[in-house]
C-alpha positions as CSV (number, residue, x, y, z in Angstrom):
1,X,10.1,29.8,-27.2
2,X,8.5,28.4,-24.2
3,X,9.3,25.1,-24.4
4,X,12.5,26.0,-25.6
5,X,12.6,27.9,-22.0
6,X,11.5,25.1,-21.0
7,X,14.0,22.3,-21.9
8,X,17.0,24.4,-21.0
9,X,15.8,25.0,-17.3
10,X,15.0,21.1,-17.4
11,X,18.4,20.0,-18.8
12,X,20.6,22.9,-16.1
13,X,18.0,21.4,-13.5
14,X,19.3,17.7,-14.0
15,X,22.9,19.2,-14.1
16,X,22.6,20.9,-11.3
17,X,21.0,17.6,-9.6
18,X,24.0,15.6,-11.3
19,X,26.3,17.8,-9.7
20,X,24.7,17.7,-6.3
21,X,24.2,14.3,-6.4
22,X,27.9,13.5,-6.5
23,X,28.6,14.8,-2.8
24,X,25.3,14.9,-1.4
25,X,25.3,11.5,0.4
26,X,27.7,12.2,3.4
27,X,26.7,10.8,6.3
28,X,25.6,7.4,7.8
29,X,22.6,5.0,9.1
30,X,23.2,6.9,13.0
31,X,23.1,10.9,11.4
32,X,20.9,12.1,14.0
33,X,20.4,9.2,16.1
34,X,19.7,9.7,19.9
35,X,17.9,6.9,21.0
36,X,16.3,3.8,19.5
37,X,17.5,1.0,18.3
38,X,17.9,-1.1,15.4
39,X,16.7,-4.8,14.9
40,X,18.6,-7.2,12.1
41,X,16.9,-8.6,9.6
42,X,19.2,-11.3,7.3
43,X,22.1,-8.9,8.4
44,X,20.6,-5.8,7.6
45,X,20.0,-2.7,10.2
46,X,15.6,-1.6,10.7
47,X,15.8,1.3,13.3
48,X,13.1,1.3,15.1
49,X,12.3,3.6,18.5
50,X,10.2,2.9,21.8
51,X,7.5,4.6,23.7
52,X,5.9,4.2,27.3
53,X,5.4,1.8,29.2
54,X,6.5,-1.7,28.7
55,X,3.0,-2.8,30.2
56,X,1.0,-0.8,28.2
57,X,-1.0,-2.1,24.8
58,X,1.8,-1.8,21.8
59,X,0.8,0.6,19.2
60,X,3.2,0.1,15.7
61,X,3.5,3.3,14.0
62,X,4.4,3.0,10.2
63,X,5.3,5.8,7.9
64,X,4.0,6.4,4.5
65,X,6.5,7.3,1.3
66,X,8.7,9.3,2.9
67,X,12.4,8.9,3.5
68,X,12.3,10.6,6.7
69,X,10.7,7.4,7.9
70,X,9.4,7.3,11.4
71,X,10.5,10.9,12.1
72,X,6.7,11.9,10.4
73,X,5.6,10.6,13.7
74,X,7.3,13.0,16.2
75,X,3.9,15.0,17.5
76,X,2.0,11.6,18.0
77,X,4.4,8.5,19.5
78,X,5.4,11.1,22.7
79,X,2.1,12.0,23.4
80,X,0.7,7.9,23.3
81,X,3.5,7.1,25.4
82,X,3.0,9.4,28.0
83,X,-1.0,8.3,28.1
84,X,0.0,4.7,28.8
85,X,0.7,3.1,25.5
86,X,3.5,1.3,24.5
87,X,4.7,2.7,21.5
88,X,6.8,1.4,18.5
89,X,7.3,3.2,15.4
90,X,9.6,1.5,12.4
91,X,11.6,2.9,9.7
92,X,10.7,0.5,6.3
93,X,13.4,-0.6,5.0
94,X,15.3,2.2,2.9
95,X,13.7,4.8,4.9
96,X,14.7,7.2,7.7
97,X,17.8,5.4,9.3
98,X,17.8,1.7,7.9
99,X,19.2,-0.1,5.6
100,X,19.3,1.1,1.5
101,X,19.1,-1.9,-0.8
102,X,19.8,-1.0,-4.6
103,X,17.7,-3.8,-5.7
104,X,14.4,-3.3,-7.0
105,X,12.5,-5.0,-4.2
106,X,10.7,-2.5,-2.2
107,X,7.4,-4.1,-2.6
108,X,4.3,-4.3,-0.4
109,X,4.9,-7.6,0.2
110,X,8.7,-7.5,1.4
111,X,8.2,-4.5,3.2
112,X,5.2,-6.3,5.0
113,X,7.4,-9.0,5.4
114,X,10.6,-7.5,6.4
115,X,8.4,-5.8,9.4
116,X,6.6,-8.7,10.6
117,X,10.4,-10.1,10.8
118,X,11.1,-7.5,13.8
119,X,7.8,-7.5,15.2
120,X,8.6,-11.1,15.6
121,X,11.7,-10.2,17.1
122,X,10.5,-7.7,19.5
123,X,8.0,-10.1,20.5
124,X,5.3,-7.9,19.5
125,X,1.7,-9.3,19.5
126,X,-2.0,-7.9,18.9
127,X,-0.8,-4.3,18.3
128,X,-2.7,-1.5,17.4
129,X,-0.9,-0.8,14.0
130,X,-1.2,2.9,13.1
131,X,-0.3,3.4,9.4
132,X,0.2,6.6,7.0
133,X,-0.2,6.9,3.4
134,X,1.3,4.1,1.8
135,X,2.3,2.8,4.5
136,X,-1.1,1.5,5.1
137,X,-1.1,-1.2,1.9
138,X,1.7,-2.2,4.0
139,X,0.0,-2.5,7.1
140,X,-3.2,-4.3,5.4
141,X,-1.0,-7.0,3.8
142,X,0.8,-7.8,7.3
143,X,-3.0,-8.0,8.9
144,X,-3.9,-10.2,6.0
145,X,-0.6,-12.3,5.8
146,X,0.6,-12.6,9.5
147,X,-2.9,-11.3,11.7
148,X,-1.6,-12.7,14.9
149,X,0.9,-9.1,14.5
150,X,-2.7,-6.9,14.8
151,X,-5.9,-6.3,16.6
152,X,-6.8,-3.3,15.1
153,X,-5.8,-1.2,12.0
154,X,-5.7,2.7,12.2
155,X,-5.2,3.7,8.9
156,X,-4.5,7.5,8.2
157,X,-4.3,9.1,4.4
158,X,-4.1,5.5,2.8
159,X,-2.6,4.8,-0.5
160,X,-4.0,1.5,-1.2
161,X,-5.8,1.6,-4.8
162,X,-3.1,3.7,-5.9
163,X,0.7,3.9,-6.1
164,X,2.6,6.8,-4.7
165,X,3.3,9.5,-7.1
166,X,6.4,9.2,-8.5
167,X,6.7,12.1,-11.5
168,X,10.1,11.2,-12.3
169,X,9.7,7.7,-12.6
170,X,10.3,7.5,-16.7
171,X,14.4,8.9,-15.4
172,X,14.9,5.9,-13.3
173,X,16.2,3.9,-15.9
174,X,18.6,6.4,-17.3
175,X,22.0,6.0,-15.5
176,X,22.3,9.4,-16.6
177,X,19.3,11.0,-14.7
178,X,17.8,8.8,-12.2
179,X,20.2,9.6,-9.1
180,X,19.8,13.4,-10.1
181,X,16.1,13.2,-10.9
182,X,15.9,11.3,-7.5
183,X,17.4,13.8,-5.6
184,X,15.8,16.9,-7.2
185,X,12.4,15.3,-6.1
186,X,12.7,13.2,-3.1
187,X,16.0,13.9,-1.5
188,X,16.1,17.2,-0.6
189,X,15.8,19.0,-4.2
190,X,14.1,22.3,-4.9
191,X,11.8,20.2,-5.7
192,X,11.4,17.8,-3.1
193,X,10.7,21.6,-1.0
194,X,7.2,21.7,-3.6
195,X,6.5,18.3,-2.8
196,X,6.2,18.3,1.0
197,X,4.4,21.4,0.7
198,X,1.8,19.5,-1.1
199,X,1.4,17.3,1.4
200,X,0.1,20.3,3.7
201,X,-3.0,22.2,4.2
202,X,-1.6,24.4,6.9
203,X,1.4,25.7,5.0
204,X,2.9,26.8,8.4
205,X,4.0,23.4,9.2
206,X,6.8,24.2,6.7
207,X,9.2,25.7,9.2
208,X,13.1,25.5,8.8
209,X,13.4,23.6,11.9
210,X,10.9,20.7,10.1
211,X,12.2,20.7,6.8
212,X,16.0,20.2,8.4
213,X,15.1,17.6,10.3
214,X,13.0,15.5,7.6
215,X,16.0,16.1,4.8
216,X,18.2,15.0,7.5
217,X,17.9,10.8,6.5
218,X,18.6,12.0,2.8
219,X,21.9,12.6,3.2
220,X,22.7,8.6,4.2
221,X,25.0,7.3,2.1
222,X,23.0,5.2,-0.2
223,X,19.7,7.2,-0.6
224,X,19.7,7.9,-4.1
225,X,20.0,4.5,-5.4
226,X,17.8,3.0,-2.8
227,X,15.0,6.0,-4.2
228,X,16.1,4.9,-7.5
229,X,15.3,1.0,-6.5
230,X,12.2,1.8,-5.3
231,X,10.9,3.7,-8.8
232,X,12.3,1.1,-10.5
233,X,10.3,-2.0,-7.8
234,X,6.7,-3.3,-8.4
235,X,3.7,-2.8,-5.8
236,X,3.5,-6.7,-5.9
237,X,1.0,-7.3,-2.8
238,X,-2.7,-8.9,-2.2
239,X,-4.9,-6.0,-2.2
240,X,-7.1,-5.3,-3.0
241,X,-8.9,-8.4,-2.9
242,X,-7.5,-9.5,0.1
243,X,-9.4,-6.6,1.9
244,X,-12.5,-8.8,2.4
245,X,-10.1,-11.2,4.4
246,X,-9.1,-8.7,7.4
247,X,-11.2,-8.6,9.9
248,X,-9.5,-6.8,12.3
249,X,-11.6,-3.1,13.5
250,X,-10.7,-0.5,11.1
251,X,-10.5,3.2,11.3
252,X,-9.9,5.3,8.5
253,X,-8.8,8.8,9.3
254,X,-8.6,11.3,6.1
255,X,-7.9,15.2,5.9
256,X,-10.7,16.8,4.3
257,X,-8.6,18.9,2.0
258,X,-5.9,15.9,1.1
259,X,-4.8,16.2,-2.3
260,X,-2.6,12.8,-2.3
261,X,-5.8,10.6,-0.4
262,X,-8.5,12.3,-1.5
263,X,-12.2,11.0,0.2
264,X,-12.8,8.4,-2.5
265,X,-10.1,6.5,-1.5
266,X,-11.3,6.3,2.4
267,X,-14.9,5.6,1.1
268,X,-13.9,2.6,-1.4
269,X,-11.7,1.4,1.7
270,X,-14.2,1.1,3.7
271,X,-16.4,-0.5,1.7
272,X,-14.3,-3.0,1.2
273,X,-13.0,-3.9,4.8
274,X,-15.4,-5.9,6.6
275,X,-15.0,-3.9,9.8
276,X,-14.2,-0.5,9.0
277,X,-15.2,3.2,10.2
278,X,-14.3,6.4,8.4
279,X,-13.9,9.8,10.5
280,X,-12.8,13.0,8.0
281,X,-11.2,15.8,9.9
282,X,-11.7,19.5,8.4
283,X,-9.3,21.6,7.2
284,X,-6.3,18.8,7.1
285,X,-4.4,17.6,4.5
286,X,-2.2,14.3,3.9
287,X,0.0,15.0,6.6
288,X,-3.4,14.9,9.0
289,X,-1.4,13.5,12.1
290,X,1.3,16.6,12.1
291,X,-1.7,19.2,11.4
292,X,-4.3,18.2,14.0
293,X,-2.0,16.0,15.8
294,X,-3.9,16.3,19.0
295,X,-7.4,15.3,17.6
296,X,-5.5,12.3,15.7
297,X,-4.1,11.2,18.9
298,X,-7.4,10.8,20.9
299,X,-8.7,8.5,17.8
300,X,-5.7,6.1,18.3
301,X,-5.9,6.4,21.7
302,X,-10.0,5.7,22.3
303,X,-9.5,3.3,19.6
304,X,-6.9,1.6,21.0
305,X,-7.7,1.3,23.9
306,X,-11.6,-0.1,23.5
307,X,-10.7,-3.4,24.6
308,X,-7.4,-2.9,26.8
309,X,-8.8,-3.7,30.2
């Protein structure tokens, strides 16, 4: 009787998902938009925003798995900015407000390459390059592909050895599901509410006001099939042998109660990086640099800043 239960709440779920799906995407790449800009890679929009002074050492912020992109960085980037850094912080491609491809190629690799594209264009050079979450693999392959981009690496809940968790991945390929299985858990779903909360130690975090303004992106027209691309792409990068390779100064930052990067995943990081620290801050989860966003932003900043004259 239970899994009879079960399979009915699944199947009114994905019709319900099917339904919304149909009228959800509404809006497009400038929803929200009140400063920034966007750079053009082979034709294609990458928002990006900016920080600080121009004179000051750049620090790259770049997001983890998240569609709301760059917005994950809202307590930190101000904050940098105003203490003398020159701040950049990128939405990936098919994230926050650029572009949504429908192929299958959101990989490490052309992610890392797509961003070294408008670093190049914004004639950014030995950055500080603060990444989150998976974002990180990203920001290890650009160090180990293109190092004249970075200095230093901050890396913050890394997903390296591991892909992020995609439960409905087997739905991707079903023309029939994947678009409502893609919204019901990363696009602003009842289930895409469970998810973030995961990502939280501090439950309080959760306010309207947040979750608003991170579903905003999801309503850009194209964000189901770009979700469904990216289930559907392969991780296709260098790591992690090509750890042993990077020897730019490393710090690892982890929440002590991160379910999604737990310790081990710090601790085999850092083994593996030639030039790495690890720092675990109590009573933090994945989302370490909203929670104890001050503490976070005097490691980036000290860390930063070690070598700025």
């Amino acid at each position: 009787a239970l899994c009879l239960l079960g399979l009915i709440f699944g199947i009114l779920a994905l019709g319900y998902g099917l339904a919304i799906a149909q009228v959800w995407e509404d809006a497009g790449l400038d929803i929200g938009v009140e400063s920034g800009g966007w750079a053009w890679v082979e034709a294609q929009p990458i928002y990006y925003r900016t920080w600080g002074p121009k004179e000051g050492p750049w620090v790259v912020l770049i997001h983890g798995f998240q569609m709301e992109g760059q917005e994950t960085w809202q307590a930190n980037a101000r904050v940098l900015g105003r203490w003398g850094m020159h701040v950049l912080a990128i939405d990936l491609k098919g994230f926050g407000h650029s572009f949504r491809d429908k192929t299958p190629t959101y990989s490490v690799r052309q992610e890392a390459l797509i961003l070294a594209q408008v670093l190049n264009q914004l004639r950014v050079q030995k950055a500080t390059i603060v990444a989150h979450g998976w974002g990180s693999a990203v920001a290890l392959q650009l160090a180990y592909e293109q190092p004249q981009f970075v200095d230093r690496l901050v890396l913050i809940s890394p997903l390296v050895f591991h892909s992020p968790p995609c439960p409905w991945r087997p739905a991707a390929r079903s023309p029939w599901l994947n678009r409502s299985a893609a919204w019901l858990f990363d696009a602003g779903g009842p289930l895409w509410r469970a998810r973030q909360g995961q990502a939280f130690y501090d439950r309080s975090f959760l306010t309207p006001t947040y979750l608003r303004r991170v579903r905003q992106p999801t309503h850009i027209v194209g964000t189901l099939d770009a979700l469904v691309a990216m289930a559907l792409s392969s991780p296709e990068d260098d790591l992690p042998e090509a750890l042993l390779h990077i020897s730019a100064p490393t710090l690892i930052l982890l929440g002590e109660r991160d379910r999604l990067s737990p310790p081990g995943e710090g601790q085999r990081l850092q083994a593996g990086l030639p030039s790495a620290q690890l720092v675990i801050i109590p009573e933090a989860g994945h989302y370490v640099h909203i929670e104890r966003a001050t503490e976070v932003n005097h490691y980036i900043a000290d860390f930063c800043l070690q070598h700025t004259p």
